[in-house]
N, C-alpha and C positions, 0 to 999 in steps of 0.2 A: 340617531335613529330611535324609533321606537319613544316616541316623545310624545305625550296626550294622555288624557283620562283613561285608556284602554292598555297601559302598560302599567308597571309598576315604578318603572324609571328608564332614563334613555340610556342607550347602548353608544359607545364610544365606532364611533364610523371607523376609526383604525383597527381597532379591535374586529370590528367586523370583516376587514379586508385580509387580516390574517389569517382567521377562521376558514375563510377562502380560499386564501392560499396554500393552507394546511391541510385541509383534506383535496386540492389538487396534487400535491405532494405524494400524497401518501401511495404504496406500491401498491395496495385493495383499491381497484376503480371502482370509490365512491363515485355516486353522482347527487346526490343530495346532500344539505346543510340542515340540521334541525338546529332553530336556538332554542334553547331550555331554559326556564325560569325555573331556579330554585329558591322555594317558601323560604325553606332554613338557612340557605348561606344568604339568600336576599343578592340571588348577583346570576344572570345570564350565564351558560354555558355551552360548545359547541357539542351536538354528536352526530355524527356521519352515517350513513346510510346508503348500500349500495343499489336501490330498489323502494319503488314506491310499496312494497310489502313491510319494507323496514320500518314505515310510518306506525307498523301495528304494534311496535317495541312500549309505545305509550299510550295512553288513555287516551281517548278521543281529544281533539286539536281544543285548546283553551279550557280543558275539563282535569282535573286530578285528582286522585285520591291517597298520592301519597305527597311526595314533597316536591316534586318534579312538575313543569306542563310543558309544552309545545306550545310557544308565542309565536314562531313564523316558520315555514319551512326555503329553503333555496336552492334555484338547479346553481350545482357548483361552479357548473362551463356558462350556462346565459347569464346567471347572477339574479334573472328573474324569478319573484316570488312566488310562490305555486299555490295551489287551493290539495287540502290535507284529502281530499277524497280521493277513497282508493275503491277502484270498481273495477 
């Protein structure tokens, strides 16, 4: 995943399916998947989200100013990729 000049590097498809699984897991009904790209470690990471308000935890979608971005967002249950716009 996440493979082309618009990422930094690809993401392990396993990896992503855990991420998945883990915040369906979790006993806070999360419903969203944010992946994070961290500058400084140089390596994707999950955070959960129980609301498209949660999206507001970060800088605007592909934008950062510290070390952190939002590279895609995911409904936890469709697994479909969503659009970061919160209205």
């Amino acid at each position: 995943m996440f493979e082309g000049p618009d990422y930094p590097k690809p993401l392990d498809e396993d990896q992503f399916d855990q991420w998945l699984e883990a915040g369906r897991e979790q006993k806070i009904n999360y419903e969203y998947l944010l992946i994070l790209w961290d500058a400084f470690e140089e390596k994707y990471s999950p955070f959960y989200v129980e609301n498209r308000q949660g999206f507001n935890a970060y800088e605007p979608y592909g934008e950062s100013v510290n070390q952190e971005t939002i590279v895609a967002i995911y409904d936890l249950f469709s697994e479909a990729r969503i659009s970061p716009n919160v209205n």
